[in-house]
PyMOL commands that place a pseudoatom at each C-alpha (Angstrom):
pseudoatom trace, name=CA, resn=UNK, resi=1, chain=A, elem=C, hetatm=0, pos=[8.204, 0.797, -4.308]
pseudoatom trace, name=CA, resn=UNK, resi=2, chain=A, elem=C, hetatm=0, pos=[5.553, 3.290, -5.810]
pseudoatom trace, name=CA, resn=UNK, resi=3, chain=A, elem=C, hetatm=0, pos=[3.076, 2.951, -8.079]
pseudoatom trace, name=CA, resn=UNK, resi=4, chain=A, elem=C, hetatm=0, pos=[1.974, 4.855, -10.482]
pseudoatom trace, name=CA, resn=UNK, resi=5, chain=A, elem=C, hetatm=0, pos=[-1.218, 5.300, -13.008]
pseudoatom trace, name=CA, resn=UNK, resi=6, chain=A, elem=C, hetatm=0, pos=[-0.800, 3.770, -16.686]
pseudoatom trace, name=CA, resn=UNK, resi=7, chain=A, elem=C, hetatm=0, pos=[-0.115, 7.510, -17.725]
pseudoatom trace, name=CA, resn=UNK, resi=8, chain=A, elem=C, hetatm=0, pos=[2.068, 8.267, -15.447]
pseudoatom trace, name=CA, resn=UNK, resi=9, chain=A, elem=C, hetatm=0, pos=[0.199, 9.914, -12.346]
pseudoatom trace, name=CA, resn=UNK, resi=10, chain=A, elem=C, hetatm=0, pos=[1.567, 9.028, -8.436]
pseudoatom trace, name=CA, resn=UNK, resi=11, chain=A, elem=C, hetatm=0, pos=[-0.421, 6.693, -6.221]
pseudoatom trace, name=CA, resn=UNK, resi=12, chain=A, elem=C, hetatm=0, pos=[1.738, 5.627, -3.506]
pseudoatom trace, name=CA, resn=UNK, resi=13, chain=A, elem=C, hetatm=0, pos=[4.587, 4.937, -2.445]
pseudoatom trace, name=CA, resn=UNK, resi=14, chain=A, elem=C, hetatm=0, pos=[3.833, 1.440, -0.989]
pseudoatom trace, name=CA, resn=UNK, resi=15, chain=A, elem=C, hetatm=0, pos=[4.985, -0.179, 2.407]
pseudoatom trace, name=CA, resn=UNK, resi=16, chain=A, elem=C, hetatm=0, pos=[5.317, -3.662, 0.663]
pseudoatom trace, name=CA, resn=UNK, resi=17, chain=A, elem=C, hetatm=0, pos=[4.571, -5.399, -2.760]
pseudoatom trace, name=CA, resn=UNK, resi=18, chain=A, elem=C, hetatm=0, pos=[4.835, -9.285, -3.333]
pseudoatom trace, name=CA, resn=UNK, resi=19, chain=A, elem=C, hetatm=0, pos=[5.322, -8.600, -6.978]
pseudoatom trace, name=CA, resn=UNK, resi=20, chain=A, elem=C, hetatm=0, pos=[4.457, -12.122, -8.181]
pseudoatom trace, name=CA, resn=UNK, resi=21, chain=A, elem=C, hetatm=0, pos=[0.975, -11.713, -6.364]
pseudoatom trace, name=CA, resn=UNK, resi=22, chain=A, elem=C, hetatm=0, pos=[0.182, -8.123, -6.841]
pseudoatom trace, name=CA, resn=UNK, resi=23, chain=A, elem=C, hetatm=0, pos=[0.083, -7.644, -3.126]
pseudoatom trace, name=CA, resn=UNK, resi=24, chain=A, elem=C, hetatm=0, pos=[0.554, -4.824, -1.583]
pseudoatom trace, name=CA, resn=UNK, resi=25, chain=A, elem=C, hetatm=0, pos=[1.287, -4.386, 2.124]
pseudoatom trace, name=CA, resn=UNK, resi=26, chain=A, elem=C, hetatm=0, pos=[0.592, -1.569, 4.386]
pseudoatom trace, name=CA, resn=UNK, resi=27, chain=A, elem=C, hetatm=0, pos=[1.561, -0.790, 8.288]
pseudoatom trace, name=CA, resn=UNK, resi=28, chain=A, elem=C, hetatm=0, pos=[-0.973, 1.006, 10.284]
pseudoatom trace, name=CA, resn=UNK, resi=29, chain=A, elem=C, hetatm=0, pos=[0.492, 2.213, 12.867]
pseudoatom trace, name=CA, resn=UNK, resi=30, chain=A, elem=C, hetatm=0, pos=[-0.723, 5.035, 14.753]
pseudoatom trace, name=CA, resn=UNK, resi=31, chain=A, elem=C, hetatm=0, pos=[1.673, 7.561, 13.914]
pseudoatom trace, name=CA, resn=UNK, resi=32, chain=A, elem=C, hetatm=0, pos=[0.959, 7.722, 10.486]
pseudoatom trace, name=CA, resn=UNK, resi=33, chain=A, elem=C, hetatm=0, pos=[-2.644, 9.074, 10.980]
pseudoatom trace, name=CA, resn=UNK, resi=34, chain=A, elem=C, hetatm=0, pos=[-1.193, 11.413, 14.028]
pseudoatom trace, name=CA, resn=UNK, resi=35, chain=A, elem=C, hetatm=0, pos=[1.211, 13.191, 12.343]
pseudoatom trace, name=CA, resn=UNK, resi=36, chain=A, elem=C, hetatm=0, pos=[4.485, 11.631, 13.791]
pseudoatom trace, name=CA, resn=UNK, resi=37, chain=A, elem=C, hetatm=0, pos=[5.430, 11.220, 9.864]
pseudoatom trace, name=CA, resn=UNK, resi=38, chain=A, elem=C, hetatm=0, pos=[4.318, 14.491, 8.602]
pseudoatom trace, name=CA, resn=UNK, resi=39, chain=A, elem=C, hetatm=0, pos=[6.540, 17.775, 8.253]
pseudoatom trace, name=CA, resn=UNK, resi=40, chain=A, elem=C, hetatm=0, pos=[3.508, 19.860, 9.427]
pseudoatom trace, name=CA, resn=UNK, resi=41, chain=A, elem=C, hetatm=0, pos=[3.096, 18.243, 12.516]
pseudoatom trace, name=CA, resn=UNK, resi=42, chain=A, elem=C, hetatm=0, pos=[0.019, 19.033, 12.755]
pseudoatom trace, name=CA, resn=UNK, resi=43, chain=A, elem=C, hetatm=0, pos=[-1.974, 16.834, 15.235]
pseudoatom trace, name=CA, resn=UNK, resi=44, chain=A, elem=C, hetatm=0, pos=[-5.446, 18.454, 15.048]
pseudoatom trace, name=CA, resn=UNK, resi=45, chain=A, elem=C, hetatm=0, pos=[-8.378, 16.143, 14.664]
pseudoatom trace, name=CA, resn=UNK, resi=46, chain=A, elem=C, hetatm=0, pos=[-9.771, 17.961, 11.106]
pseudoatom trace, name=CA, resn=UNK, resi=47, chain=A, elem=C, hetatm=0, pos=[-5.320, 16.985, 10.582]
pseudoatom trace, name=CA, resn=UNK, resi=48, chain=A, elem=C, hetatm=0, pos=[-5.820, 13.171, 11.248]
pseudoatom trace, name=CA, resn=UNK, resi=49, chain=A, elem=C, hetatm=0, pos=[-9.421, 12.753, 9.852]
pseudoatom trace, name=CA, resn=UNK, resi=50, chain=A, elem=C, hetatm=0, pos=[-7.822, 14.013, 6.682]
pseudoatom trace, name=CA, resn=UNK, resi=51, chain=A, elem=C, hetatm=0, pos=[-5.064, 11.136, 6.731]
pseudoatom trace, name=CA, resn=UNK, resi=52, chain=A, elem=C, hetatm=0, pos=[-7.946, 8.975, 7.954]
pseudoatom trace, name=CA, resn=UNK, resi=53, chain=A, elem=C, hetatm=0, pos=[-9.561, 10.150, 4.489]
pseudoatom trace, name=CA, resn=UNK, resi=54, chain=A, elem=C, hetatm=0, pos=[-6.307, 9.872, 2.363]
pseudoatom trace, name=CA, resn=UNK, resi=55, chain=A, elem=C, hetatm=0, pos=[-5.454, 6.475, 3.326]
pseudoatom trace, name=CA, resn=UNK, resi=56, chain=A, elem=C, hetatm=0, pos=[-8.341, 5.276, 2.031]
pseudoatom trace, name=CA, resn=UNK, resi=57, chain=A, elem=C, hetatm=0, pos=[-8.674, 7.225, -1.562]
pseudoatom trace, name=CA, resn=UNK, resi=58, chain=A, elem=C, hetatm=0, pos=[-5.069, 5.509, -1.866]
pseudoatom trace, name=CA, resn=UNK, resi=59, chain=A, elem=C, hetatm=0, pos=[-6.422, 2.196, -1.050]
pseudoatom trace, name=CA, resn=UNK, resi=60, chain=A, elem=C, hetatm=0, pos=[-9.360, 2.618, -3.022]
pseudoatom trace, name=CA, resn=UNK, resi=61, chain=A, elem=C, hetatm=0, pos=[-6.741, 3.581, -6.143]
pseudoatom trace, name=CA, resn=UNK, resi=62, chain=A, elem=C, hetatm=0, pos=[-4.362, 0.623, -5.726]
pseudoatom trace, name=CA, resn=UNK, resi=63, chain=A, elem=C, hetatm=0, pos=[-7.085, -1.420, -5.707]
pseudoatom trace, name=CA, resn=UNK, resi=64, chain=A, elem=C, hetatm=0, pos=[-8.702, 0.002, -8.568]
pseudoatom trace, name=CA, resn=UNK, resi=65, chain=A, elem=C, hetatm=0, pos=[-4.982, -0.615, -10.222]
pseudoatom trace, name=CA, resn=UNK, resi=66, chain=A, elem=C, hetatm=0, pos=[-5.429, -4.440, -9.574]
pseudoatom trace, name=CA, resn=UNK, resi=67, chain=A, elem=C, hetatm=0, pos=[-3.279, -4.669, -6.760]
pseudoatom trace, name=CA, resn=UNK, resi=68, chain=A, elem=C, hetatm=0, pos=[-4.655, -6.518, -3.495]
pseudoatom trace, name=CA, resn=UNK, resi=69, chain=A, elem=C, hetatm=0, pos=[-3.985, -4.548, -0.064]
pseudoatom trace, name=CA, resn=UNK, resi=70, chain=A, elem=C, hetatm=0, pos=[-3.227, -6.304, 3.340]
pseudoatom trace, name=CA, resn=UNK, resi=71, chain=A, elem=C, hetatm=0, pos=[-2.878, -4.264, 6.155]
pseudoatom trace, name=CA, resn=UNK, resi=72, chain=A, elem=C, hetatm=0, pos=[-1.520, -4.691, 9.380]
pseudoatom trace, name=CA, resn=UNK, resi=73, chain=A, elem=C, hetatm=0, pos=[-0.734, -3.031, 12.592]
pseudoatom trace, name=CA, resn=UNK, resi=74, chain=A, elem=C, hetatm=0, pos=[2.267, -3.113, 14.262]
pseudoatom trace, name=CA, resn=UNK, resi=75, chain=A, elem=C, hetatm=0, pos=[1.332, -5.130, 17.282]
pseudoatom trace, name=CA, resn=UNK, resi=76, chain=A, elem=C, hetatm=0, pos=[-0.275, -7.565, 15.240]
pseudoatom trace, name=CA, resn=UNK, resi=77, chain=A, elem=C, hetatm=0, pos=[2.904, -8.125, 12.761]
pseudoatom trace, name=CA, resn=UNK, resi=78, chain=A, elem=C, hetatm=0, pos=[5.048, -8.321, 16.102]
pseudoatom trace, name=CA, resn=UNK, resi=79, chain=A, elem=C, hetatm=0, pos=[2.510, -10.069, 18.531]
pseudoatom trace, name=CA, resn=UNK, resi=80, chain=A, elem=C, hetatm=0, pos=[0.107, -12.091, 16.345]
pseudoatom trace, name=CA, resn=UNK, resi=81, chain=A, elem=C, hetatm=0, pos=[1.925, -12.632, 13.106]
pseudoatom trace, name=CA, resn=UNK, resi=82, chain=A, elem=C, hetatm=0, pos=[-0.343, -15.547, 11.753]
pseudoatom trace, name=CA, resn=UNK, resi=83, chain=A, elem=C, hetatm=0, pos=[-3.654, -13.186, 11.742]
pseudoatom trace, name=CA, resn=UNK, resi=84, chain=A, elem=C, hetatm=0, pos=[-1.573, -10.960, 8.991]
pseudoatom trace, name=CA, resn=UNK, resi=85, chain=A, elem=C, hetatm=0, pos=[-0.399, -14.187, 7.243]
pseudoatom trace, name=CA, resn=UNK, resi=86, chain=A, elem=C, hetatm=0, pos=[-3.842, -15.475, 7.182]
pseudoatom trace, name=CA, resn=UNK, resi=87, chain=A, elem=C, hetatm=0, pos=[-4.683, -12.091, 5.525]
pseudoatom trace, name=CA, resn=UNK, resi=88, chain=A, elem=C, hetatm=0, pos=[-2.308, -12.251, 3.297]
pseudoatom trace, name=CA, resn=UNK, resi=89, chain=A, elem=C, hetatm=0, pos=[-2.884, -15.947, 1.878]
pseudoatom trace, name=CA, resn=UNK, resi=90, chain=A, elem=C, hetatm=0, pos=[-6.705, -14.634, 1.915]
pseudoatom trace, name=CA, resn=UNK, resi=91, chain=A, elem=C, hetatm=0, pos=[-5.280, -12.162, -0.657]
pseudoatom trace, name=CA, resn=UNK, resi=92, chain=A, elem=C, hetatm=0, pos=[-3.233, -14.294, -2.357]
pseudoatom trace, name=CA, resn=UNK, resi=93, chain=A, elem=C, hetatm=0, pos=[-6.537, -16.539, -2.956]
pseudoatom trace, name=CA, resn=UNK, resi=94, chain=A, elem=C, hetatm=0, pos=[-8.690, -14.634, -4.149]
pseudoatom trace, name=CA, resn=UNK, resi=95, chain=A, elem=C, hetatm=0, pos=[-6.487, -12.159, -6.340]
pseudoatom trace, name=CA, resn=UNK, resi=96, chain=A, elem=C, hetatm=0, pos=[-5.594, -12.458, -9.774]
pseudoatom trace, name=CA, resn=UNK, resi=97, chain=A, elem=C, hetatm=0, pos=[-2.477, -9.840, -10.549]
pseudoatom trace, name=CA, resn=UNK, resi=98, chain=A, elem=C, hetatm=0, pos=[-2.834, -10.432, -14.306]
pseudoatom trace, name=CA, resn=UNK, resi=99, chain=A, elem=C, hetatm=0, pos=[-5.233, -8.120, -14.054]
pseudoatom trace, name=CA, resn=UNK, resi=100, chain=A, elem=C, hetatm=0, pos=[-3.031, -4.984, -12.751]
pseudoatom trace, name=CA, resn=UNK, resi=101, chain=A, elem=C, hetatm=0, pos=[-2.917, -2.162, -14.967]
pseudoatom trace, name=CA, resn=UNK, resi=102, chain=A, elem=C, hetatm=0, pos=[0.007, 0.295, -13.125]
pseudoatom trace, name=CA, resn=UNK, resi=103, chain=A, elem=C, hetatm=0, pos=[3.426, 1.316, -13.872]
pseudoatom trace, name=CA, resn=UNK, resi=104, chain=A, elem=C, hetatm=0, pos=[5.936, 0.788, -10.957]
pseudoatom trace, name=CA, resn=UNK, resi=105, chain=A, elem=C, hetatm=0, pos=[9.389, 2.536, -9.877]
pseudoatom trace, name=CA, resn=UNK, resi=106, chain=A, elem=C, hetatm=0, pos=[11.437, 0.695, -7.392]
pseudoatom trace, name=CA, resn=UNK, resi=107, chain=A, elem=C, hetatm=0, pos=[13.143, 2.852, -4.549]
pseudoatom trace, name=CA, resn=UNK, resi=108, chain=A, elem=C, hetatm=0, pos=[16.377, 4.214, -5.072]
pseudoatom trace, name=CA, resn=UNK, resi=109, chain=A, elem=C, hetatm=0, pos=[15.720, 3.851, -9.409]
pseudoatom trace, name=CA, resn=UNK, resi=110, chain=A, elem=C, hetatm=0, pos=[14.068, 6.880, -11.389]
pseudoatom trace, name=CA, resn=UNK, resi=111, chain=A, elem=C, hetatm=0, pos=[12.517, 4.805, -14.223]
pseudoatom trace, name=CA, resn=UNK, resi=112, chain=A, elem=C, hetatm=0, pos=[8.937, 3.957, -14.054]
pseudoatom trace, name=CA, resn=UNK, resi=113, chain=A, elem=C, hetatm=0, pos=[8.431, 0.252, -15.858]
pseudoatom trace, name=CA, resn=UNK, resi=114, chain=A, elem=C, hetatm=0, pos=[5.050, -1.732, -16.654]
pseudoatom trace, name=CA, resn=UNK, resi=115, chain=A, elem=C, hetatm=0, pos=[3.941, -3.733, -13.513]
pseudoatom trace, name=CA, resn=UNK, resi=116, chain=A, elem=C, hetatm=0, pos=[4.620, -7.040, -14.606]
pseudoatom trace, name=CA, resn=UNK, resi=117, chain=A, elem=C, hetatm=0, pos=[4.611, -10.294, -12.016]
pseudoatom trace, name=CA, resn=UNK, resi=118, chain=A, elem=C, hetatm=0, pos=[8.280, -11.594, -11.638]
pseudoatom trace, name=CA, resn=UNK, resi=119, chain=A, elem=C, hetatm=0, pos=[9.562, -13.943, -9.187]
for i in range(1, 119): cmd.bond("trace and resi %d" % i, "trace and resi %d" % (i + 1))
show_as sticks, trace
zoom trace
């Protein structure tokens, strides 16, 4: 899924999204911040601080979207899975996706729609 800005303007193209709960999910694994994902390849340290940087200006504008973020690494989704679901219900708890003011576009579609919860 990815998420856009009420005008129109890319966010992210998100790992997961509960819809009903404005939840979005993300994996952490270590190859996103090294590079393993990125044409470049470029494995420098100013290279990762930067994706250090950029994953968290795209937290920071999801959640100032509405959405709630859970994130997870992949040993803990595989080896500890209740930590992430106690995360998640966390989330779930405390969030209120009425509030969530973003236009989404599911994979694979090319129209952007409202962000509206649906079950």
């Amino acid at each position: 899924m990815s998420v856009f800005t009420g005008d129109g303007r890319f966010v992210a193209r998100v790992d997961a999204l509960w819809e009903y709960e404005g939840i979005v999910g993300e994996a952490d694994g270590a190859g996103k911040y090294l590079g393993e994902f990125d044409d470049s390849g470029d494995r420098s340290g100013d290279a990762v601080a930067r994706r250090v940087i950029q994953a968290g200006v795209r937290e920071s504008r999801l959640r100032e979207l509405g959405f709630a973020v859970v994130r997870w690494e992949p040993g803990e989704i595989t080896r500890r899975p209740g930590v992430v679901a106690d995360r998640w219900l966390a989330a779930r708890a405390r969030h209120d996706p009425s509030r969530i003011r973003a236009r989404v576009r599911p994979e694979g579609q090319t129209a952007m729609t409202w962000y509206a919860p649906s079950r």
